[in-house]
N, C-alpha and C positions, 0 to 999 in steps of 0.2 A: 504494500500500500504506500501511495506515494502523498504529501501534502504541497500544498504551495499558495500563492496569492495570485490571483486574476491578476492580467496586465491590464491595468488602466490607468490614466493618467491623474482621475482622480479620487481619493479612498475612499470618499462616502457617496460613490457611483450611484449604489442601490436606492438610497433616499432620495435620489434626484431622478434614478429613473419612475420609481411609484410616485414622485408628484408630480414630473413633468412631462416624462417621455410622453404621454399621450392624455389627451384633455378626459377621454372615458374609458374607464379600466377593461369594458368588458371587449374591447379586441383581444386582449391577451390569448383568447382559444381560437378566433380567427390566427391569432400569430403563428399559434404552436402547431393547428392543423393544417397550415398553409407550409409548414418547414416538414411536415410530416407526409403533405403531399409531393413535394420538392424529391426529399426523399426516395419514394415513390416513384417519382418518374426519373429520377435522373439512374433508378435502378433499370428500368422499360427503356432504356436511351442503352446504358451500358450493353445490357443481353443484345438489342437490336443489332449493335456493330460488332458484336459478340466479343467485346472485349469483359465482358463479366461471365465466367462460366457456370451459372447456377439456372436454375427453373426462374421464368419469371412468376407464372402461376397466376391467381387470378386475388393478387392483394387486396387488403381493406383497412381502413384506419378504425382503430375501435376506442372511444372514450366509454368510462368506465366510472361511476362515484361509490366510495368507499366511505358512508358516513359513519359507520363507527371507529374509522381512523383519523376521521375530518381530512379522507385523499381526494385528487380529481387525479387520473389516470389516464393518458393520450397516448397508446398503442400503435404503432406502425410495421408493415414489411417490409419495409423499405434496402434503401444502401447498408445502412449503418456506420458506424464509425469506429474506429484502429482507436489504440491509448494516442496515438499521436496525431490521431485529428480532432479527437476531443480537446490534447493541448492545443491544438491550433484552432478550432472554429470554436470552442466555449471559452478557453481562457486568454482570447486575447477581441478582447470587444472590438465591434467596428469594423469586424475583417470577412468580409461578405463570400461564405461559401459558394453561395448559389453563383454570383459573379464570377470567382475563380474560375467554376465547371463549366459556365458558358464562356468561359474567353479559354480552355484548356482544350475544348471541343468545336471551337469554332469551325473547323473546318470541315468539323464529319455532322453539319445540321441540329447543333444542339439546343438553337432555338425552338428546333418542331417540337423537343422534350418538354414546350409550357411551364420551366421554371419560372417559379414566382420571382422570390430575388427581388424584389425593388421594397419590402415591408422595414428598412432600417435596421436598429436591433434584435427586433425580432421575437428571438428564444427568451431573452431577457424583460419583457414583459409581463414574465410568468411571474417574476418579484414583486409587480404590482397586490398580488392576490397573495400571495404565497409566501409564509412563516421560512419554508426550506424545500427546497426544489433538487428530485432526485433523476438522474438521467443512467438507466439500462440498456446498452446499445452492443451489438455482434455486427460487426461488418460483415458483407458479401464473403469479402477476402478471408481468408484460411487463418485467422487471428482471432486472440481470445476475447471473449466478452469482457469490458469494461462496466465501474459502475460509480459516477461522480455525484459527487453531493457539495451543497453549496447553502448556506444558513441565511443569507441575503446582505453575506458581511463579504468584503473581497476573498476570505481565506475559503479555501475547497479540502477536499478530499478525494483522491483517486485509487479506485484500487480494483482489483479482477472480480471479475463477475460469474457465475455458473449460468449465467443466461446461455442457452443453446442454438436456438432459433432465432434468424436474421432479420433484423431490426433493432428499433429503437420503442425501448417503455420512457415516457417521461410520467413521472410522479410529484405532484403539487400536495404539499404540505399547506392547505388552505388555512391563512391567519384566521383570528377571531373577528376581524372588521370586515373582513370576507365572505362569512358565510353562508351568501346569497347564492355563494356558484356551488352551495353542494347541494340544491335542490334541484331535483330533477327535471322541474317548469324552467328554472330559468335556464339551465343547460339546452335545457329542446328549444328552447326560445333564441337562443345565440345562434346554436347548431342551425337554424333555418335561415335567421336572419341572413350570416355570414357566408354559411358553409351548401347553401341549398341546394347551387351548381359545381361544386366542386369535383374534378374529374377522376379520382377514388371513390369510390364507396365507403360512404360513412358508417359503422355502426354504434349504434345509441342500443343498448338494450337488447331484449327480445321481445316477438308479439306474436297471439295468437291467429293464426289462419285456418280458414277452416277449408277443409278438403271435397271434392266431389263423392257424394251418398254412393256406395257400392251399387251396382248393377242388382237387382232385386229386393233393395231396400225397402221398407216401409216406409210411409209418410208421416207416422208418427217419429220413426228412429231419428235421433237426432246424427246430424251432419259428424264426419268426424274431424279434430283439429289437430294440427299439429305448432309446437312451437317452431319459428323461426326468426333470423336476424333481421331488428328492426333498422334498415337502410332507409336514414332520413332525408337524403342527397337524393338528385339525378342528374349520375355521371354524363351524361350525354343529350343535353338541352336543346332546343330546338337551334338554338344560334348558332351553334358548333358545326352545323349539318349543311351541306349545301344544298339550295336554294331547289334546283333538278331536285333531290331527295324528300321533300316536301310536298305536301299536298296543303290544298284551303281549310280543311280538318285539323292539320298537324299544327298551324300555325294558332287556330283558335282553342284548342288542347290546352296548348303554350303559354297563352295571355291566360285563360283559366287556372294554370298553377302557378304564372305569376302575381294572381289577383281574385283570389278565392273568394272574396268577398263584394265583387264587382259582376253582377248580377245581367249588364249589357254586354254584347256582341260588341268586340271594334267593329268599324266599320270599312278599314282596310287596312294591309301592314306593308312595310318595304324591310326588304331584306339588306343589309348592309355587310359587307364580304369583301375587303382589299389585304392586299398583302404590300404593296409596294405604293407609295414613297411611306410608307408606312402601314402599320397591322392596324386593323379592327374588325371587328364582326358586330353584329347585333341585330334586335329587328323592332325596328318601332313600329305601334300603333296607334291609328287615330281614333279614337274613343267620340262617341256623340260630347258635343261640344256645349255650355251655355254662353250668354254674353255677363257672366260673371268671372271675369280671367282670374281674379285672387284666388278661389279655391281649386284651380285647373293643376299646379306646380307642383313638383318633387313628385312624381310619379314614373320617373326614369331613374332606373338602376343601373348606377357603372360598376364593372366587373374589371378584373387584373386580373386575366386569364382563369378564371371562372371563380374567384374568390372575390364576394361583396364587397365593396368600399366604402358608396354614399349613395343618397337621393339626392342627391345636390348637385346638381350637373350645371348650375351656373356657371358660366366662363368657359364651360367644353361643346357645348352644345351652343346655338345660338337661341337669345333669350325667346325666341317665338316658339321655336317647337319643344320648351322646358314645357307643354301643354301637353305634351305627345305622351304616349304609356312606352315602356318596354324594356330592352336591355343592349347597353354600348359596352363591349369589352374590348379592351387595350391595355397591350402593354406601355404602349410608349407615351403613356398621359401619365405625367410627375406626381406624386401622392406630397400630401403632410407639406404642399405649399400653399400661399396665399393666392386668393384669386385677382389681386390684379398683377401675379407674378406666369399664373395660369394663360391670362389672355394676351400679354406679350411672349407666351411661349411658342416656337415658331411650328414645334410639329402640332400643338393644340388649336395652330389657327389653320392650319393644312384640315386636322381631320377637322373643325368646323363649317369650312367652306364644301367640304367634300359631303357630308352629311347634311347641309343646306343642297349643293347639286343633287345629292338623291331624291332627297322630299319632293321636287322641284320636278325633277325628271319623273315621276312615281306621277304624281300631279296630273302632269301634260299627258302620259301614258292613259290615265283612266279616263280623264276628260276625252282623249281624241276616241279610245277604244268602244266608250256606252255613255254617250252624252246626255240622254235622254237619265242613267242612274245617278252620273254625276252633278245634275242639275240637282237630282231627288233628295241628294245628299250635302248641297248648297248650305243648307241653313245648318248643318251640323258643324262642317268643317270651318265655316268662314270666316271664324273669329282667328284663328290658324294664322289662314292666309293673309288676311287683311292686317295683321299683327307685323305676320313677315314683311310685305311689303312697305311698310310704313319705317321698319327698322332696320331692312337688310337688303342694301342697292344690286345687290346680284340676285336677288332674290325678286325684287321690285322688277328688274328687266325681262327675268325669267317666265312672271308669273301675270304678263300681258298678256301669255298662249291661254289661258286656264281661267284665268279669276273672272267671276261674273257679276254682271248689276241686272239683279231681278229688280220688273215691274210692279207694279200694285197689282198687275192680273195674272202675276205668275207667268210670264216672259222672264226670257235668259238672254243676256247678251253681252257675247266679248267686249272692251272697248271700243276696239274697230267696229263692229258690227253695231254698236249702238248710235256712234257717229254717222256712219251710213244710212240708219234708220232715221236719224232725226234732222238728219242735214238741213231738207228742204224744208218741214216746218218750224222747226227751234234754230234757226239760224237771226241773228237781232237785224234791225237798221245798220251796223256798224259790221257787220259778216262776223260776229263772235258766237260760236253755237253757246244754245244754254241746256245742260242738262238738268231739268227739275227734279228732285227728288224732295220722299215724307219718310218720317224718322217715326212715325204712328197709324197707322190705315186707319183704324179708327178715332184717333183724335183730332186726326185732317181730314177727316172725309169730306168737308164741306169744300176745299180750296182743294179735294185732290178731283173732286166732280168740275169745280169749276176748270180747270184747267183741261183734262181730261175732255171737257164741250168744245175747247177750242183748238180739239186732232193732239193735244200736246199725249209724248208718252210720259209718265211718272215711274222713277223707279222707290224703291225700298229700299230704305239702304238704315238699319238698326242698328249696327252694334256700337258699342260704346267709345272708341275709339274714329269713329266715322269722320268726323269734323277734321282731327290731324291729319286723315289719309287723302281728306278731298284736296287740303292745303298744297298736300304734294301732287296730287294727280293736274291739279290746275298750273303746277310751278315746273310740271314734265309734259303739259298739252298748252300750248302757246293759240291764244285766243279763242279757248273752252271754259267754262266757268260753270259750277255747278250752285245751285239756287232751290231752295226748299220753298215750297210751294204756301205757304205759308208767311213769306218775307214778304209778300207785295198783293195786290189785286191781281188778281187774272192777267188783267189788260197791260200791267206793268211788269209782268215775269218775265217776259219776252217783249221789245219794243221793237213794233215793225213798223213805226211810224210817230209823226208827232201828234202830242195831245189832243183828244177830243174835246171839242167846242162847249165851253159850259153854257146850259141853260139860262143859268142867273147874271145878273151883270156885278160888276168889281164892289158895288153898292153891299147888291144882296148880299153875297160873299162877304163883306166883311163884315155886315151886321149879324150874317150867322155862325161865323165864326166868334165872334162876341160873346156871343147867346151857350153856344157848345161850350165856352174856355169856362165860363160864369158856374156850369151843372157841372160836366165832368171834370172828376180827377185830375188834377193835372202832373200831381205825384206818380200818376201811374202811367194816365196816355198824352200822349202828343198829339192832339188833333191836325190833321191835312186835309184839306177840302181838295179834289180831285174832281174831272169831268172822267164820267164814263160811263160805258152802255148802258142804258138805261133801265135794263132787263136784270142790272147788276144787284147784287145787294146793297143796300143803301148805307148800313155800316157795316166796315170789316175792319177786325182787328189782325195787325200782321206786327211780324220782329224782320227789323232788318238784318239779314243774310251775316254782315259784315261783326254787327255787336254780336248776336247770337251766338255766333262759331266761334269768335276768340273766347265767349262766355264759356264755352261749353270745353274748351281747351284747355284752358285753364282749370275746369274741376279735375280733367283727366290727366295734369299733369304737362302745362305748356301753355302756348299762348300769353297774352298780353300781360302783363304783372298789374294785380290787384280786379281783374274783370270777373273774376271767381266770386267776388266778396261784394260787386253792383248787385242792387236790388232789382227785380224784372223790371222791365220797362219797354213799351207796346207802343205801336202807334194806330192810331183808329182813322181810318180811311173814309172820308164820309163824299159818298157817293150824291155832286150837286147837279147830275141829270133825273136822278129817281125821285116819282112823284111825292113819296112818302117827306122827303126832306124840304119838296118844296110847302109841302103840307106844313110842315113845322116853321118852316120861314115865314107863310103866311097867316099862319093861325092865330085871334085876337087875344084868345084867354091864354093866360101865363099859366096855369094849372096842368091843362091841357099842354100846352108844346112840353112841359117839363115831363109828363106823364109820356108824352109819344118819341123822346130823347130817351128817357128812362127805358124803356120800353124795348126800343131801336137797339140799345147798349147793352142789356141783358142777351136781347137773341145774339149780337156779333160775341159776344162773352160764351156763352151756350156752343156757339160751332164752334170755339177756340176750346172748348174745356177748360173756359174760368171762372164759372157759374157755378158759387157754392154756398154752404153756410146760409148766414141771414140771407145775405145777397139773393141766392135761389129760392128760399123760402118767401119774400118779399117779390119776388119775380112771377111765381104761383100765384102767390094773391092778387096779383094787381092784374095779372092775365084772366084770370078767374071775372074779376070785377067788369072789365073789360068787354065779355062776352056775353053778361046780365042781358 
């Protein structure tokens, strides 16, 4: 038996690695099964090139809890280790075996062996949990089993072991602050978390299974069971697999054992599969969408060659599709740095742009292939898209083939194709097309009819973000401007000519606008006397185009500074060709005009949905009185 001191440079190692090496203790069995599955394969790597002369066989990693010793037990078949790579890979911290074996085998493929290698210390996170940590290890090679022990102070103990069979026992002496890892929920709970995909087979336990009833059975006899090993992993995830190897089943399988408790169908997925300018695999799916983005996020799992990481895929993924469901595994995304060390990292911005071109290409592919599905599924995806475009300029260029502006009647159309559509009648005085769009069908239905009588198309355009994307679509289409139906009278959304001739002279007109400034609000509307078709509504209340959309900017995070925090503000358009106004202009009793202003003001408040409270309760009665 040999004693000595760890190398490290500084003695009270252990206390700094339990408070600081890593912000939550409970990776330490991610650690230890990740160096267990290393193990593992770099044994499957060795027999391959047959420089290892042993059975590979068909290994498992086995965790094991020992509460009446207060042990946690990490079992492997692996390499194992000589006394003299124990002194070298346990007692000299910092000195990365996995690394060693991929730069000693470089040249005979020893990357396809899926060493992990990139987790830092690693093995020594087991001092986070653990009073005294025991390692039983027989290498492949024709040498004796070893068996170190370590108290979580630098001094160790090394000495021969009667272990017989090839691998590595690690043994955690679980402290008393610890004792949450000897129950067996939170063990299954890590194990899934961490370990779900991991390309060994895990064993946790044993469970019962029950067998097929004998051939002549009764229907009373009960089934027979047998125990067997409870394998909490699978080894061979749908990611892993190519793409050819897959069916539409296998992939919704997939999203089902990623998401047990997600009850909906995605509604498509893309396969992601590069090997060069760098490794990744994965497959995300699009999930039906709401226009609520806050609770859409951290539903992407990054993987390190099938060992969990994070849901937190900000900085690796771009910020739109962090809406997406599924799973990115790479090796070559940097672990345990900051994310704005992440987004200037240069292969993180390689696989970002490459994983924005697949979505993109995925995209155009389903759009060009069932247009008529892709349409069906508009309202699902769109907040996606429209996210993308608004935030990601390759993305924006890309997604001119695909993105669509439904109408109010459930019309689909590209940009181009909408331009074309409205060219001749949405075209102004000034040859600037206008595309009108409502942000409500039912709350505009009054100005979407109006417009709609005079041949105009109206699109839909809802989601919450709308207002920033129009900003860029008008600042990427030179003399196109988009206008909510709602901003102006009819006759003024589109101007194809000048003003119509008011009935009243400059007289009338000013003594009724007198009269209107005197009753209505002025805190709220802005009165405008307008000439216009006569057929029109006599008042209409509108927002102009220009306040509205920085308003609304500004809630979403943009726009004008302080437009967030104005109180609404409307202008009431008072139509001086319709008889009803002349009726007020010329009517003798004061009662009366105030009553048929009042009145006039309610109903343009009513098709705006701002009829409420007293206001509409008062509205009732005086309609009521009205029609005695």
């Amino acid at each position: 038996m040999s004693k000595g001191s760890i190398n490290v440079a500084v003695e009270n190692i252990f206390p700094l690695i339990k408070k600081f090496l890593y912000s939550d203790h409970e990776i330490f069995l991610r650690e230890l099964i990740s160096n267990a599955t290393d193990a593992t394969l770099k044994l499957k790597h060795l027999t391959n090139i047959g420089e290892a002369k042993v059975e590979y066989g068909n290994p498992q990693i086995e965790v094991k809890i020992d509460k009446d010793k207060k042990q946690l037990h990490i079992i492997d078949q692996g390499i194992g280790m000589t006394q003299e790579e124990v002194e070298k890979y346990i007692n000299e911290i910092a000195f990365s075996g996995a690394e060693e074996f991929l730069e000693k085998y470089k040249d005979k493929n020893a990357d396809d062996a899926g060493i992990i290698g990139h987790f830092g210390l690693g093995f020594y996170s087991a001092f986070m949990v653990a009073k005294q940590v025991e390692i039983i290890t027989k290498s492949y090679k024709d040498e004796p089993a070893v068996h170190w022990t370590c108290d979580g102070s630098p001094e160790y103990t090394l000495k021969k072991s009667k272990k017989i069979k090839r691998g590595t026992e690690i043994i955690l002496h679980i402290a008393d602050d610890s004792t949450e890892f000897l129950k067996e929920s939170r063990i299954k709970e890590l194990l899934v978390k961490y370990n779900k995909f991991m390309p060994i087979p895990i064993k946790f336990g044993t469970k019962t299974e029950t067998l097929p009833k004998p051939e002549g059975a009764k229907e009373e006899d009960k089934a027979p069971t047998k125990e067997v090993d409870n394998i909490i992993n699978n080894p061979s995830p749908a990611w892993t697999k190519q793409p050819a190897d897959l069916e539409e089943k296998d992939y919704k399988s997939f999203y089902r054992e990623l998401y047990p408790m997600q009850f909906e169908e995605p509604l498509f997925n893309i396969h992601l599969n590069v090997d060069y300018p760098f490794n990744l695999t994965g497959i995300l799916y699009f999930p039906k969408m709401t226009n609520d983005m806050s609770i859409q996020k951290d539903k992407i799992q990054l993987y390190q060659n099938q060992v969990f990481v994070t849901d937190n895929v900000e900085g690796i993924v771009p910020e739109f599709l962090t809406m997406l469901r599924g799973v990115i595994d790479s090796p070559d995304i940097p672990l345990n740095v900051s994310r704005s060390y992440l987004q200037a990292d240069g292969a993180v911005k390689k696989i970002s742009s490459y994983i924005t071109r697949k979505v993109a290409d995925k995209l155009k592919s389903l759009f060009n292939n069932d247009r008529e599905d892709f349409e069906a599924k508009w309202n699902d995806i769109k907040i996606v898209i429209e996210y993308g475009m608004l935030t990601e300029d390759k993305f924006f260029e890309k997604a001119q083939d695909f993105a669509l502006y439904p109408t109010v009647d459930q019309k689909h159309f590209t940009l181009e194709e909408l331009k074309e559509k409205i060219k001749d009648t949405q075209t102004d005085k000034d040859d600037n097309l206008v595309v009108l769009y409502a942000s409500n069908k039912e709350a505009q239905h009054a100005y979407i009819e109006a417009a709609k009588e005079k041949g105009y198309e109206v699109l839909l355009l809802d989601s919450p973000i709308i207002s920033h994307l129009l900003q860029k679509l008008e600042s990427s289409n030179e003399k196109m401007s988009f206008v909510r139906v709602d901003s102006d009278h009819a006759d003024n959304l589109i101007k194809k000519e000048d003003e119509a001739i008011s009935k009243l002279s400059e007289e009338e007109k000013e003594s009724l606008q007198t009269f209107l400034t005197e009753i209505i609000p002025s805190e709220k509307f802005s009165v405008q006397l307008e000439a216009m078709d006569s057929k029109a509504n006599p008042f209409i209340i509108t927002e102009p185009e220009f306040m509205r959309r920085m308003k609304e900017m500004q809630q979403t995070g943009g726009g004008m500074f302080g437009m967030g925090k104005m109180p609404e503000m409307y202008n009431l358009v008072v139509n001086t060709n319709h008889e009803l106004v002349s009726e007020i202009l010329h009517t003798k009793t004061q009662k009366k005009k105030e009553r048929l202003v009042n009145q006039a003001l309610d109903l343009a408040k009513l098709s705006k949905n701002l009829l409420k409270g007293e206001e509409m309760t008062a509205f009732i009665k005086r309609s009521y009185e009205m029609i005695k």
